[in-house]
N, C-alpha and C positions, 0 to 999 in steps of 0.2 A: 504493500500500500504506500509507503513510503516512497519507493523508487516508483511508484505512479507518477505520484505526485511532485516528487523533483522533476522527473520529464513533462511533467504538465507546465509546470512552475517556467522550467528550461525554454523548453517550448515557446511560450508567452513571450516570455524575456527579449528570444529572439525576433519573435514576431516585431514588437516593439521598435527594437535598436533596426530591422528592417525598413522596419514604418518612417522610421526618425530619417533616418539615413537618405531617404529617396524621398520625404517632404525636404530635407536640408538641399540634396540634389536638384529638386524642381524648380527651389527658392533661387540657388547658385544661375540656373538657366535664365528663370527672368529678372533677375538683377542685373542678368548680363545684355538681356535682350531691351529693358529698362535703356539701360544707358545706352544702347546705341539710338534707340526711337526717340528718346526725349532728348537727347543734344540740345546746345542749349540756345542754335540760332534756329532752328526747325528742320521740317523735313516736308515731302509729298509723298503719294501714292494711288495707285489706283483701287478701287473696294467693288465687289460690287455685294449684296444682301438681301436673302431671302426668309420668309417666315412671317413672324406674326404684324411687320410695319409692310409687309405687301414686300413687292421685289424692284429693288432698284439698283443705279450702279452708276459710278461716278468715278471722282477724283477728290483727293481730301488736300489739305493741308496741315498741319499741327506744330505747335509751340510749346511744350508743357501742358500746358493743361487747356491750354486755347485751339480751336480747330477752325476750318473753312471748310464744307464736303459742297460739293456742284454737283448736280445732276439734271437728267433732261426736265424735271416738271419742276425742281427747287432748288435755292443756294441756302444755305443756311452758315452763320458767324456766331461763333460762341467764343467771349472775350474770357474767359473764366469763370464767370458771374450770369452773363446776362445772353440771349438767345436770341438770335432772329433768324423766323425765319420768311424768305423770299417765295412766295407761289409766283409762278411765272402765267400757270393760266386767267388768273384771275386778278393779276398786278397787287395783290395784297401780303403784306409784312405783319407777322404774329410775333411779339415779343413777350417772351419767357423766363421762367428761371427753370430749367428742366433738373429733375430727379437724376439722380444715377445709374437709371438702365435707360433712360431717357436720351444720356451723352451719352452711356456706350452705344444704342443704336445707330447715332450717326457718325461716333467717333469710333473706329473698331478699335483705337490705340490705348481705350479709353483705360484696359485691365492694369497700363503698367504702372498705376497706382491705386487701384484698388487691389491687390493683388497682398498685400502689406498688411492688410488689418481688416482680419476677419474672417479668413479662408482657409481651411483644410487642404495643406495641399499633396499629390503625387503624382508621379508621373512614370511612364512607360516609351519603351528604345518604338519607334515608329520609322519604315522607309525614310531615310535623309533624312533624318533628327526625334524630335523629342513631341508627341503627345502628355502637356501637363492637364490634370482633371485639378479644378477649383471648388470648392463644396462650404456656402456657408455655413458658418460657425451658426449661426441665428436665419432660420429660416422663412422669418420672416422681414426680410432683406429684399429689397426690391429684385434685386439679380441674386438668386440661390445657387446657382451651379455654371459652371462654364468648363469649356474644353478648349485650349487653347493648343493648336498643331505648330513648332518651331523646327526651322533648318536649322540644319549644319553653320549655316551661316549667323543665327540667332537673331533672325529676323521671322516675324509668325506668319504663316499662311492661311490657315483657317482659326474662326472664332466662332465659338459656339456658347450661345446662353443662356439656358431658361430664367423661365419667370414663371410666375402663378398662372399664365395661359398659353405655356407653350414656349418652342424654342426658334430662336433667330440664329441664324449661320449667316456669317460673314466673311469674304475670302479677297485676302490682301497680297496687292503685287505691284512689282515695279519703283519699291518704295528707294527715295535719291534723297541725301541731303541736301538741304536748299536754305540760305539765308533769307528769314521773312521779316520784313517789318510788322509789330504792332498792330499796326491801322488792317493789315490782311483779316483780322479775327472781327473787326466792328463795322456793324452795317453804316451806309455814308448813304444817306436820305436824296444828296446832292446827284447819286450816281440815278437812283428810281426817281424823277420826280412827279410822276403818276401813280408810283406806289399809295396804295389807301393804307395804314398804322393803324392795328390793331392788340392795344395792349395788352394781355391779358394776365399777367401780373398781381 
């Protein structure tokens, strides 16, 4: 009974220091993949995304935590803080402050800081790199779970994320460092002046 229970005991032990081991490794991956995305003059890429906001596909821009994403029906500028977005059919500008699966839907980049607080993490060897699985800590978390797919190169290809109604997949490419000014993340009223301003705030 004894030597059961040490092999159970043992057993466990290892399970754990596995566990640890390969949340520390997933952590190591996106820290790494962190600092290449977030640079601290910007970057571009192309996205396109399907799932529960419908299917779209575009080109982004990003600054830390600021973005620009263009697509054929909208532009949308997120300074950090504040949101707008551009409908093209209808010449109207919705200003926001969006939640956090909110920017990650139009920001796929959005995980490399949510990634830090509040996640469960692991991961597994996939063709050309690294599938990490993210799993809120508190499930009642706007975004509960995500799948993030990383090359070799430690740049991510696919993003995957539920929510309470489903999941959005996002698949990123072409991504180039680029110096951007500021002013690229804030809607300029000057550039629409037909635009109708609709605050919703």
């Amino acid at each position: 009974m004894k030597r059961l229970l040490f092999l159970l005991t043992a057993s466990l032990l290892l399970c754990v220091g596995v566990y640890g081991q390969n949340a520390s490794q997933a952590r190591k991956i996106l820290d790494k993949t962190a600092s290449i995305i977030g640079r601290k003059g910007g970057a571009v890429a192309n996205f396109s995304m399907s799932g529960k906001y419908g299917n779209s596909s575009g080109t982004i821009a990003i600054k830390g935590n600021k973005f620009n994403a263009k697509m054929a029906q909208a532009i949308v500028w997120y300074d950090g803080k504040t949101q707008w977005t551009y409908m093209k059919k209808n010449q109207e500008v919705n200003i926001s402050t969006p939640n956090e699966a909110q920017q990650q839907s139009m920001n796929p980049y959005k995980f490399i800081s949510i990634y830090k607080n509040g996640f469960k993490l692991s991961m597994k060897n996939v063709s050309g790199g690294w599938q990490i699985h993210l799993y809120a800590a508190n499930q009642k978390r706007t975004i509960k779970e995500m799948y993030i797919t990383i090359g070799k190169n430690y740049l991510p290809k696919t993003i995957k994320m539920r929510q309470s109604n489903g999941w959005t997949t996002i698949k990123v490419s072409n991504f180039k460092a680029k110096n951007l000014s500021d002013a690229t993340f804030r809607f300029n009223a000057k550039d629409y002046p037909h635009a109708e301003i609709v605050d919703l705030r």
